[in-house]
FILO-96072 format. One line per 8 residues: number of its first residue (from 1); their letters; for each residue x, y, z of N, C-alpha, C. Coordinates in steps of 0.001 Angstrom, whole numbers, plus 500000, padded with zeros to 6 digits. Last residue first. Layout:
NUM) A) X:Y:Z:X:Y:Z:X:Y:Z; ...
//
This chain:
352) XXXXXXXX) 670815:369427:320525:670813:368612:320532:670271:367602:321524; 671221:372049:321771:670043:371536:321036:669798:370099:320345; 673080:372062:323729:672486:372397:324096:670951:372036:322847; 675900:371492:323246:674815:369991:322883:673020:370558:323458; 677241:373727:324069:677330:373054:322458:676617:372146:322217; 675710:375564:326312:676452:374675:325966:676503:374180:324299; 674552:379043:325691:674558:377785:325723:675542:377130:325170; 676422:382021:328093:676475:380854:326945:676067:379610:326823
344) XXXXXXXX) 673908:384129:328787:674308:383139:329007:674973:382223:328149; 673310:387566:330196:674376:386826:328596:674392:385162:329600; 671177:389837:330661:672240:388774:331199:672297:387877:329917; 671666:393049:331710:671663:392580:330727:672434:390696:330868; 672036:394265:334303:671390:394675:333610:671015:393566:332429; 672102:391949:337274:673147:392812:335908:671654:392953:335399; 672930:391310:340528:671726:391749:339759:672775:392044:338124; 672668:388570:343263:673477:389930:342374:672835:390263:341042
336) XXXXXXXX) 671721:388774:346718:671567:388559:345261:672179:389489:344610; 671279:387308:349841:672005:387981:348845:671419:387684:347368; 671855:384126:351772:671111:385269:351467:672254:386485:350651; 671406:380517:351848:672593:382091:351401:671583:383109:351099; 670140:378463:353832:670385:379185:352664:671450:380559:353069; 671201:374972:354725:671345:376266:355076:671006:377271:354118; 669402:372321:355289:670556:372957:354902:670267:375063:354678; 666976:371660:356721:668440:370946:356927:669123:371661:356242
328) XXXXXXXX) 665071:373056:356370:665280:372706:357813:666749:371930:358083; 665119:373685:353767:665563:374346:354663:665657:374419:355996; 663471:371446:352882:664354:371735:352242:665237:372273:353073; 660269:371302:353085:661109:371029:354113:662866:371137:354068; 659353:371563:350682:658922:371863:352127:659996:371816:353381; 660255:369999:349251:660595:371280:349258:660566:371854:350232; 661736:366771:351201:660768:367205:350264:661321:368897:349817; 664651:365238:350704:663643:365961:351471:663129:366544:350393
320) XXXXXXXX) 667586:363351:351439:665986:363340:350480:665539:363970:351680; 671198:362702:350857:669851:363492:351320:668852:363077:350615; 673996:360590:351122:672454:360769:350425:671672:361468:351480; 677485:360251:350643:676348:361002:351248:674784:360757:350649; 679339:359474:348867:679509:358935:349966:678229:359717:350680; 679891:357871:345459:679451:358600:346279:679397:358388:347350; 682945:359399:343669:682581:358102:344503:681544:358932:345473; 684466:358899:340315:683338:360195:341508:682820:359072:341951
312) XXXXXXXX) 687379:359120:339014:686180:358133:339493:685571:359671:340176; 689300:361247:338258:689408:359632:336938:687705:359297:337916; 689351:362846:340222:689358:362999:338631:689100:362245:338062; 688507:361655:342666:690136:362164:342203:690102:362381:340824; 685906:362958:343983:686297:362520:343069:688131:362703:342948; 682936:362998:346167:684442:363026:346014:684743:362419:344558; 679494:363652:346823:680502:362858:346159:682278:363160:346267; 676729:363692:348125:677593:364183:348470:678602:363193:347841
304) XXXXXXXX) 673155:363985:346578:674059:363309:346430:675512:363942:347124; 669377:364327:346866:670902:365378:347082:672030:364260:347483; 666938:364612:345913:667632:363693:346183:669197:364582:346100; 663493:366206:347034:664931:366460:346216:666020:365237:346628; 660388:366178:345624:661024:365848:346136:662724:365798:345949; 657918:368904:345230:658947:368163:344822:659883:367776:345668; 656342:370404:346667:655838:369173:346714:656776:368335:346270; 657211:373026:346406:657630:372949:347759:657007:371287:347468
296) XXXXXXXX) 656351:373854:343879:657412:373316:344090:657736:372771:345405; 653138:371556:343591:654075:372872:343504:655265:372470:343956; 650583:370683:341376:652022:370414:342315:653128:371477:341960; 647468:370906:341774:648265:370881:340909:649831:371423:341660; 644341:368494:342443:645904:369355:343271:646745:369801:342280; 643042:366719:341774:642194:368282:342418:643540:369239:342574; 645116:364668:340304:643915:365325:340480:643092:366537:340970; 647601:366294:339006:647068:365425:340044:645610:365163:340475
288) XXXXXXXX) 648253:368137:336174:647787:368176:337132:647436:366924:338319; 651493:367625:334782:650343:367517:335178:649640:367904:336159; 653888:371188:335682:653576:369489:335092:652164:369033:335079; 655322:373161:335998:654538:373012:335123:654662:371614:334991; 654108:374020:339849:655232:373648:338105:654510:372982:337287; 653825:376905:341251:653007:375893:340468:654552:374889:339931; 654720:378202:344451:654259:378185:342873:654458:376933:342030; 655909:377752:347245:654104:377716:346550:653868:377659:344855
280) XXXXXXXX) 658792:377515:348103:658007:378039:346809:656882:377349:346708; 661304:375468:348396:659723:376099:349780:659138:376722:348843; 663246:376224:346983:662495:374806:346991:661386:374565:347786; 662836:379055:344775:663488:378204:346238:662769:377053:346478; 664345:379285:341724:663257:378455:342410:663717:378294:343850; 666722:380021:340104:665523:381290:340574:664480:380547:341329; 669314:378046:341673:668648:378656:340750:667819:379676:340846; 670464:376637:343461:668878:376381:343532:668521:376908:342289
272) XXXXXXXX) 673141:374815:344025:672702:375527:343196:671400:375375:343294; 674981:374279:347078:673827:373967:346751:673696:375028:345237; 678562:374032:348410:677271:374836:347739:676431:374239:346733; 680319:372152:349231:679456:372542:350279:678039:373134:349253; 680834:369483:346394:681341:371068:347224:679720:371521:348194; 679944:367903:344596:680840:367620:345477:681840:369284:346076; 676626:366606:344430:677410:367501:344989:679121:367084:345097; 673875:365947:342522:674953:365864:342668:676145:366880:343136
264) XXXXXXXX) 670340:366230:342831:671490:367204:342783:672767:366200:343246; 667659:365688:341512:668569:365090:341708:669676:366365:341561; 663878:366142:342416:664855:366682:341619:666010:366004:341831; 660750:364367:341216:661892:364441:341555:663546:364736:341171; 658332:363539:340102:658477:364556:340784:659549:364896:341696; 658042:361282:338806:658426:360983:340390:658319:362670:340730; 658627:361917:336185:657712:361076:336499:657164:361071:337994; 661037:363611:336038:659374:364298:336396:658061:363353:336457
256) XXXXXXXX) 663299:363970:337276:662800:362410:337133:661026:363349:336978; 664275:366906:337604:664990:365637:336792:664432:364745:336285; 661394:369210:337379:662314:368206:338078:663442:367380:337180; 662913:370957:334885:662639:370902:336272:661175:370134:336511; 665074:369243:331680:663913:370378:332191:663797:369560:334101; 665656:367504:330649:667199:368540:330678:665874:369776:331677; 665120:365288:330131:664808:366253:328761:665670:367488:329379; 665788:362051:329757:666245:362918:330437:666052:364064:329652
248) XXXXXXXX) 665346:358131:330565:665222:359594:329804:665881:361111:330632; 666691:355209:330226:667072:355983:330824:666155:357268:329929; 664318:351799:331108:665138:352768:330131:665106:354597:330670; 663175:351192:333326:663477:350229:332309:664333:350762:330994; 663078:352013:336303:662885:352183:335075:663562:351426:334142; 663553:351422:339629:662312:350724:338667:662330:351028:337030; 665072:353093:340348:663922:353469:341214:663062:352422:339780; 667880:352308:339366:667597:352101:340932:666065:352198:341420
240) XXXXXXXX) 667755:353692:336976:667884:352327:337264:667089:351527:338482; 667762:356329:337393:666248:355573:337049:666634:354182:336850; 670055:356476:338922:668638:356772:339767:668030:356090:339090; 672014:355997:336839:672300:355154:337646:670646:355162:339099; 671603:358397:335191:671183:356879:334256:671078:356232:336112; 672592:360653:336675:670832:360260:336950:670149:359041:336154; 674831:360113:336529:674297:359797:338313:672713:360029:337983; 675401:361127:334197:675620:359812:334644:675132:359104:335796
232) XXXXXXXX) 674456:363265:334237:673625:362632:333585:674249:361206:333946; 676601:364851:335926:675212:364560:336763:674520:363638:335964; 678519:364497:334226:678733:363709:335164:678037:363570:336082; 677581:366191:332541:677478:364995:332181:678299:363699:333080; 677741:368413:333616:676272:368200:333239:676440:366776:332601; 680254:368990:334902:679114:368676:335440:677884:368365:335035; 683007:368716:333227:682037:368162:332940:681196:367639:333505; 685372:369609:334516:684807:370737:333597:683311:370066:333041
224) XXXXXXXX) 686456:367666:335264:686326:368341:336382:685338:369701:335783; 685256:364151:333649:685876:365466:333897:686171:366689:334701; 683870:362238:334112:684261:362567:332881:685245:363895:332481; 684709:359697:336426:684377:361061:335927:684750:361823:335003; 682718:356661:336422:683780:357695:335674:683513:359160:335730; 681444:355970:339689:681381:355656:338442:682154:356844:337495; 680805:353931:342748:681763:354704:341891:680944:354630:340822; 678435:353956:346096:679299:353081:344529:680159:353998:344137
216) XXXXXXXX) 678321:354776:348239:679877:353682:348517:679961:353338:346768; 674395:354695:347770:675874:355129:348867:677258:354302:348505; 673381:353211:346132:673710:354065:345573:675189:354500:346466; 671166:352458:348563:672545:351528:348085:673265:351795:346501; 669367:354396:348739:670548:354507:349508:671697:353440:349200; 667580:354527:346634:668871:355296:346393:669992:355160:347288; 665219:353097:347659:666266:352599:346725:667665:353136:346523; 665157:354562:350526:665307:353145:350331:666427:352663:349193
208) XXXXXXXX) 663874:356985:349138:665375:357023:350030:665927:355718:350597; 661444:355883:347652:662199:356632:347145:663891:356717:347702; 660392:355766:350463:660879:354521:349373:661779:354858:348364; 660316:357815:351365:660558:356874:351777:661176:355844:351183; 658398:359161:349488:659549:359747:349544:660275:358688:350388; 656451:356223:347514:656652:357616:348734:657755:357973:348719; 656248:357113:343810:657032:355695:344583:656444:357237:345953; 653208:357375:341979:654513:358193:342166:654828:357179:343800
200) XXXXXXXX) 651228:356310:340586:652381:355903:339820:653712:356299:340894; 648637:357755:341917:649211:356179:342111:650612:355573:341340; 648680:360042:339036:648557:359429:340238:648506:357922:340429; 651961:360717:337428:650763:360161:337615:650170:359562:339093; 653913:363329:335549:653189:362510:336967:652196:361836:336606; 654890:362414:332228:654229:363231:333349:653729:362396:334448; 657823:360949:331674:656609:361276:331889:655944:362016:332375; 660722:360949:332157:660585:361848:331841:659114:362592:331345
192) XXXXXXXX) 661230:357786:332719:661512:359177:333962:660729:360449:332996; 658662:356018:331019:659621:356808:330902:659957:357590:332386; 657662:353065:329761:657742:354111:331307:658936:354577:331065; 657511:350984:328594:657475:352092:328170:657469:353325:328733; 657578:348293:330756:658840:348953:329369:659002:350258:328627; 656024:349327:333684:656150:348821:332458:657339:349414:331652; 656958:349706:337123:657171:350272:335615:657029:349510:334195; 655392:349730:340063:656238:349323:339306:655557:350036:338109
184) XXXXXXXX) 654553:349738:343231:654776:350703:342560:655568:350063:341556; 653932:349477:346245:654337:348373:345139:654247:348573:343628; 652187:352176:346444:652225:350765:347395:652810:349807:346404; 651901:355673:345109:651426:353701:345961:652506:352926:346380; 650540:358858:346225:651436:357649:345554:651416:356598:345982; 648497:360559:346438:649067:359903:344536:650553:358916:344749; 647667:361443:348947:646734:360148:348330:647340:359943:347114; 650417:362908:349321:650098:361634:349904:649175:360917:349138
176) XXXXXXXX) 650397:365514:348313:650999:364395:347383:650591:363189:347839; 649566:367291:350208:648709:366957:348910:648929:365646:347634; 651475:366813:352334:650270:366448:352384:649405:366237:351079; 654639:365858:351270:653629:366731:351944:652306:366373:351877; 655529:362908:352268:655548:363245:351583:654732:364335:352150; 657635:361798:355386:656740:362055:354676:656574:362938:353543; 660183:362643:356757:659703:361111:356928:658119:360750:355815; 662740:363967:355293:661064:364397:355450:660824:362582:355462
168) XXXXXXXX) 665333:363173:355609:664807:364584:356408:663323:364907:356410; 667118:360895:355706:665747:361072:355445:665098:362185:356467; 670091:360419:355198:669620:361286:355957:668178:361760:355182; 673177:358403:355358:672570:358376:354752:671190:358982:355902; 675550:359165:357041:675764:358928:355735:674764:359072:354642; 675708:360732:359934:675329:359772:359271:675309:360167:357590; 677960:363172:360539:678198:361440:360742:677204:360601:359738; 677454:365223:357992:677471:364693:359434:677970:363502:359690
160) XXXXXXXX) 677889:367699:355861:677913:366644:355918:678120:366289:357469; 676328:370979:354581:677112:370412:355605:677622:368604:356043; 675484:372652:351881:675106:371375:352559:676453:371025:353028; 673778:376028:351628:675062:374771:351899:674765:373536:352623; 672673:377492:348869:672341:377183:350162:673099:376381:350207; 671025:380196:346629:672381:378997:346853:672221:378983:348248; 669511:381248:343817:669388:380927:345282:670575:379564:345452; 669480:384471:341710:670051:383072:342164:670341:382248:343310
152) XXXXXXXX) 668996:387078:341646:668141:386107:342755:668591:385001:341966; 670055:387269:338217:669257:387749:339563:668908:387100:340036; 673251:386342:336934:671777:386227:337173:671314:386718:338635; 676176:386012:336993:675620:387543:336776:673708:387338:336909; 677732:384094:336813:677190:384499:337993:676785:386205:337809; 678582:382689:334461:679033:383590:334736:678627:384477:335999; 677278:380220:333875:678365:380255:334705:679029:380814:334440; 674051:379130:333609:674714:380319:334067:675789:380208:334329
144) XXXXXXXX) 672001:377144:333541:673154:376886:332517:674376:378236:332982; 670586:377486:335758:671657:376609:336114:672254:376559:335421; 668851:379260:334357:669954:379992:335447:671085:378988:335964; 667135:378062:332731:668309:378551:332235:669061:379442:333247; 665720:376306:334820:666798:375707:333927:667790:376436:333142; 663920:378941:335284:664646:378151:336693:666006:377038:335631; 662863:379899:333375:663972:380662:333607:664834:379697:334687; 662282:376668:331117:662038:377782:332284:663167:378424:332792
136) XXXXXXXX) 663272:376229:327450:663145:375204:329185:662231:376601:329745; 662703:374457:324314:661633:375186:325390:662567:375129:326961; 664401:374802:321241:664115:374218:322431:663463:374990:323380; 664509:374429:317805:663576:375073:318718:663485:374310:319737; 666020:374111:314802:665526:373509:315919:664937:374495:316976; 666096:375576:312273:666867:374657:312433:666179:373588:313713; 665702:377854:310384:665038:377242:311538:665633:376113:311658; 667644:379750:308272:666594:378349:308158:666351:378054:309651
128) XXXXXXXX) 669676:381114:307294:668012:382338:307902:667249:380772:308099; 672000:380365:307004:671390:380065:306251:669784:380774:306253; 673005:380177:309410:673993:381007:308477:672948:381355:307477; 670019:379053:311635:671429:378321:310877:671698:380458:310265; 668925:379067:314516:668711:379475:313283:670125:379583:312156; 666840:377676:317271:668315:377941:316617:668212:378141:315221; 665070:379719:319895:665372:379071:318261:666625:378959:317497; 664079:378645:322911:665463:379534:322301:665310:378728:320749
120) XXXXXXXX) 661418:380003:324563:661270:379337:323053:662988:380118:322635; 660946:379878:327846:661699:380719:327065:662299:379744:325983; 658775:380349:330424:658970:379596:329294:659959:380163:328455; 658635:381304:333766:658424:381684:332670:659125:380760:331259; 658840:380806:336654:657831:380502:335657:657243:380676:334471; 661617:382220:337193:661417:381053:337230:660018:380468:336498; 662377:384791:334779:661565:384196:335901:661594:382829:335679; 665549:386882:334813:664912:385611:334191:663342:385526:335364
112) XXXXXXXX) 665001:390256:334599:665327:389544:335607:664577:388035:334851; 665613:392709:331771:665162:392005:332955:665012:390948:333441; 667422:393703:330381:666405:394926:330607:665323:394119:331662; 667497:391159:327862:667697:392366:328248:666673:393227:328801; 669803:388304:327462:668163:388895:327669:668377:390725:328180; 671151:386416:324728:670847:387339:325824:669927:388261:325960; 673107:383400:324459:672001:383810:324604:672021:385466:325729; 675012:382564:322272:675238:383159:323485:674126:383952:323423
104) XXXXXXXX) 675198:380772:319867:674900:380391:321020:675190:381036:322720; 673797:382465:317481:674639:381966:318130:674658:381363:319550; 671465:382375:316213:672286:382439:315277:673630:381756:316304; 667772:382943:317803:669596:382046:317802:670421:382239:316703; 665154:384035:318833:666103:383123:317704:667423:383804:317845; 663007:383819:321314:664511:384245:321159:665331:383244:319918; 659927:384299:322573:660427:383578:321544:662376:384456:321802; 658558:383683:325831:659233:384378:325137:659747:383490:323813
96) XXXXXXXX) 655316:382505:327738:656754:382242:326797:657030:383262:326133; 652756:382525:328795:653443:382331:329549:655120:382290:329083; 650459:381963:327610:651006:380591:327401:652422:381173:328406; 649764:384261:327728:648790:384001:328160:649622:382293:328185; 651224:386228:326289:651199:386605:327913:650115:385314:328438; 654143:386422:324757:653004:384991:324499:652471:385327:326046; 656218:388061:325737:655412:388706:324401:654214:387897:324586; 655919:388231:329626:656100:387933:328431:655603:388343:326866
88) XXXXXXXX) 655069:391495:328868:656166:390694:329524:655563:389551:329955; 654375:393220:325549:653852:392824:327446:655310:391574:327695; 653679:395377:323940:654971:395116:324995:655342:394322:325668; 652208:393017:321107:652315:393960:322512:653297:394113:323095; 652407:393283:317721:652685:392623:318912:652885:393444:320172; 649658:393912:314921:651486:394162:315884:651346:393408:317417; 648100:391993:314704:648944:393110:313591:649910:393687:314082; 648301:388408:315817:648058:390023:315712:648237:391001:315025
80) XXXXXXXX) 647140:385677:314464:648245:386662:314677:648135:388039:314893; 645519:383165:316525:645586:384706:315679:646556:385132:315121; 646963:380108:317399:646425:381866:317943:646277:382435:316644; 647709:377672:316928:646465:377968:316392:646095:379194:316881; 651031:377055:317189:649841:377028:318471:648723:377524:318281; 651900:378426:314688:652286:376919:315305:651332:376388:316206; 651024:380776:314694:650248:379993:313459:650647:378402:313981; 652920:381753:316432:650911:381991:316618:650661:381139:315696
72) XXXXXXXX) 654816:381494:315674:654863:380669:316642:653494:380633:316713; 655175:383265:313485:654831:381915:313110:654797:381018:313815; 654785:385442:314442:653822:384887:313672:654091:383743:313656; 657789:385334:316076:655949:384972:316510:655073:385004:315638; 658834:385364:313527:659266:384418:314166:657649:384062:315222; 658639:388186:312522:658291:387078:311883:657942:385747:312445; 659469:389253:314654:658254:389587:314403:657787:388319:313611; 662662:389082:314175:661750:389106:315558:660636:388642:315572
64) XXXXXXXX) 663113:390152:312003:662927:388555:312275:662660:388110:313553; 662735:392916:312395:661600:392421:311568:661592:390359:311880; 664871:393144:314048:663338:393717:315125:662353:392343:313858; 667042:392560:312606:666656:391645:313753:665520:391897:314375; 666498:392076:308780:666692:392567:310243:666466:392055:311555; 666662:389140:307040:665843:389864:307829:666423:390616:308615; 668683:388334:304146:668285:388251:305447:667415:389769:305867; 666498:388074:300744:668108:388595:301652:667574:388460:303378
56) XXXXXXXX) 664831:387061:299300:665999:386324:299583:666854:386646:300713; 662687:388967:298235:663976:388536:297457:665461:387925:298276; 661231:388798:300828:660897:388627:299200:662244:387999:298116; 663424:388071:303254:662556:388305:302697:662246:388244:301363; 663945:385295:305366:664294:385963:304653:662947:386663:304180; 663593:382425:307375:663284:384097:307812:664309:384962:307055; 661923:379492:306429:663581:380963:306218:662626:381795:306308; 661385:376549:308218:660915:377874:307869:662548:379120:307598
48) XXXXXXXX) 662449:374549:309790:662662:374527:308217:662056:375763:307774; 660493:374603:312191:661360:373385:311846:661250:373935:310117; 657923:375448:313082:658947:376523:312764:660100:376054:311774; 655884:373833:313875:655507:374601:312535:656473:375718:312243; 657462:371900:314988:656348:371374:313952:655829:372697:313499; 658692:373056:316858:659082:372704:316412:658485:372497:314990; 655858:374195:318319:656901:374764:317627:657957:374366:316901; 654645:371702:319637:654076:372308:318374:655221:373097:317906
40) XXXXXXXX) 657285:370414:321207:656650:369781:319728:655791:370675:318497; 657413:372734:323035:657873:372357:322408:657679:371359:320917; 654457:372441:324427:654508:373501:323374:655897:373234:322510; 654849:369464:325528:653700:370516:324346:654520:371264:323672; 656763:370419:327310:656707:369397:326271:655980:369598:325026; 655424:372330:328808:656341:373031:328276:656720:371845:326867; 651490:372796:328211:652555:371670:328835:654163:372320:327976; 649206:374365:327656:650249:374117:326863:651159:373323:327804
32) XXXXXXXX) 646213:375184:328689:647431:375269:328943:648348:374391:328262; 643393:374525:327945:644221:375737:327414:646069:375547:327484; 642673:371933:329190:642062:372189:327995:643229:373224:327181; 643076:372119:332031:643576:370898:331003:643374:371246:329564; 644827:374797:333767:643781:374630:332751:644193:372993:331890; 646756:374816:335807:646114:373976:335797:644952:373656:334635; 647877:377929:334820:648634:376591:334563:648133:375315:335024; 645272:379858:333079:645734:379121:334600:646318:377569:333827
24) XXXXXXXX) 645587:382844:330864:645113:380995:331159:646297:380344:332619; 644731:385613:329425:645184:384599:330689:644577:383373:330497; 645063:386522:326348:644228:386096:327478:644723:384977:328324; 647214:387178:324312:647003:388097:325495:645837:387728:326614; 646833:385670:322189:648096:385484:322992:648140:385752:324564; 643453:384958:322274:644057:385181:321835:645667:385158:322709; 640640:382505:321531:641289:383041:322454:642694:383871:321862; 638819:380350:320867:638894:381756:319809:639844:382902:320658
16) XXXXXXXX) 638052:377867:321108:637885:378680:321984:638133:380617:321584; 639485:376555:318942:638090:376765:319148:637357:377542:320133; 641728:377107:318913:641160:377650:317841:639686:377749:318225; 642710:375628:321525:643181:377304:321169:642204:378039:320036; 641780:373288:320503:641242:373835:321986:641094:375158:321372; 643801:372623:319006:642266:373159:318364:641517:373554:319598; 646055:372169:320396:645913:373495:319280:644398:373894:318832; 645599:370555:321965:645473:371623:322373:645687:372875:321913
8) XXXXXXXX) 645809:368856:319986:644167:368729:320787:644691:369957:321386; 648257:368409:319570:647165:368643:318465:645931:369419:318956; 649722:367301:321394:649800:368559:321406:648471:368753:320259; 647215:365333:322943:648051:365743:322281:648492:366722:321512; 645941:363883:326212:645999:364630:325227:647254:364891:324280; 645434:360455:326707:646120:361897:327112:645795:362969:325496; 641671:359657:327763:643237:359602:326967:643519:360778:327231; 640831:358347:330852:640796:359457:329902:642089:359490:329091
//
């Protein structure tokens, strides 16, 4: 069956005659929007749009509010409504908030990120012009957080032992077992950043095979202030290791979403989980599997223990365990801190 494209699931939307406000199940093939998806359509019908009015002058912020989902409804073939509902999310049925940008200090108000929730950040030039439009989940924008003011942020510690290298789930969970194979390789166009596929996905086993001669290497550290690009360096060096032929990386949950697999680089006891505990029943948004649609407790996590003197990060530890099983080896933190109003600053390459 060919894949679908965001196209096909715009005329789904039209033809089905559905509106913002009708539920749709994140296994729907037909309705549901893929966060990839929906990124491309928005881009494609926001990309270059001015949110000015008649004569030019900028928009208020309620009215360029408003504007902005019209034109996300006209991006994704919905209706537009005549006014827009309270509801939480505004898009209740795709599951997304719109938020245009002028600056890069994003903020929400009046309530708690969700991990399964979509959040359309628009960047919008000096100029009222649309500039770009990125998609993640509340679970990706709590790791951009580093002001520790997010709700239910889950943190848990990883302890280091004698052995070096520590296969905590000898198995994949049960629903994942019949999708993955046996001699498992990657054509040139195989991306990490695909959607699952069945028979494509390596076992968790194998998976802790390749990575373990990962253990004892080095590679530059770019900085003591530069974790997101001294994890992108440790995740070029995974899709090497697990068969890929070229590096992707969209910055979204899992890391390797081909594999269904998350990658945490450590070099301090504390675990960042984010709003997702890794035992979590709930869905993610990726393909469906066949009859099964994969939850978080199915993702597999690769947990790295590193040292660095500044100039190198050397790794000396490897975990893998499934979600499921996550918490049989490391410890969680209980607690949560709450703010009214949470301010996150995106990074500077954040749309890029």
């Amino acid at each position: 069956m060919a894949k679908k494209t965001p196209a096909d699931f715009k005329k789904s939307i039209q033809t089905f005659g559905i509106t913002i406000y009708d539920k749709i199940d994140i296994g729907d093939a037909n309705l549901w929007i893929s966060t990839l998806h929906l990124e491309l359509l928005l881009n494609e019908g926001l990309r270059g749009r001015l949110l000015k009015d008649s004569k030019g002058r900028t928009l208020p912020n309620r009215t360029r509010s408003k504007v902005v989902k019209s034109f996300a409804c006209e991006a994704l073939g919905y209706p537009v409504p005549k006014s827009f509902k309270k509801t939480k999310p505004r898009f209740l049925g795709q599951q997304f908030d719109t938020y245009a940008q002028k600056s890069m200090n994003l903020q929400i108000w009046n309530e708690e990120l969700s991990p399964t929730r979509r959040y359309a950040i628009i960047q919008i030039s000096d100029n009222d012009e649309v500039l770009k439009v990125r998609v993640v989940n509340g679970q990706e924008l709590a790791l951009l957080d580093t002001t520790g003011t997010i709700t239910t942020k889950y943190q848990a510690r990883l302890e280091t032992r004698n052995n070096t290298h520590e296969l905590i789930s000898t198995a994949d969970t049960q629903p994942i077992l019949p999708h993955t194979g046996s001699q498992v390789t990657f054509g040139p166009s195989t991306s990490p950043t695909d959607e699952p596929v069945s028979g494509e996905l390596l076992p968790i086993g194998e998976i802790f095979s390749l990575l373990s001669q990962l253990v004892g290497q080095s590679f530059p550290d770019p900085g003591m202030d530069q974790e997101r690009n001294r994890g992108a360096a440790l995740h070029k060096l995974i899709c090497k290791c697990l068969g890929y032929r070229r590096y992707g990386d969209t910055g979204q949950f899992p890391d390797v979403r081909h594999q269904l697999l998350e990658v945490k680089l450590q070099t301090s006891p504390t675990i960042d989980l984010g709003l997702v505990l890794p035992n979590s029943n709930d869905y993610l948004d990726v393909r469906q599997l066949g009859s099964h649609h994969p939850r978080h407790c199915d993702t597999r996590y690769a947990l790295f223990y590193a040292n660095t003197d500044g100039s190198s990060v050397n790794l000396t530890h490897l975990f893998v365990a499934t979600g499921a099983d996550f918490f049989t080896r490391f410890r969680r933190f209980e607690g949560n801190i709450t703010n009214a109003k949470i301010q996150i600053p995106l990074p500077a390459d954040f749309f890029t």
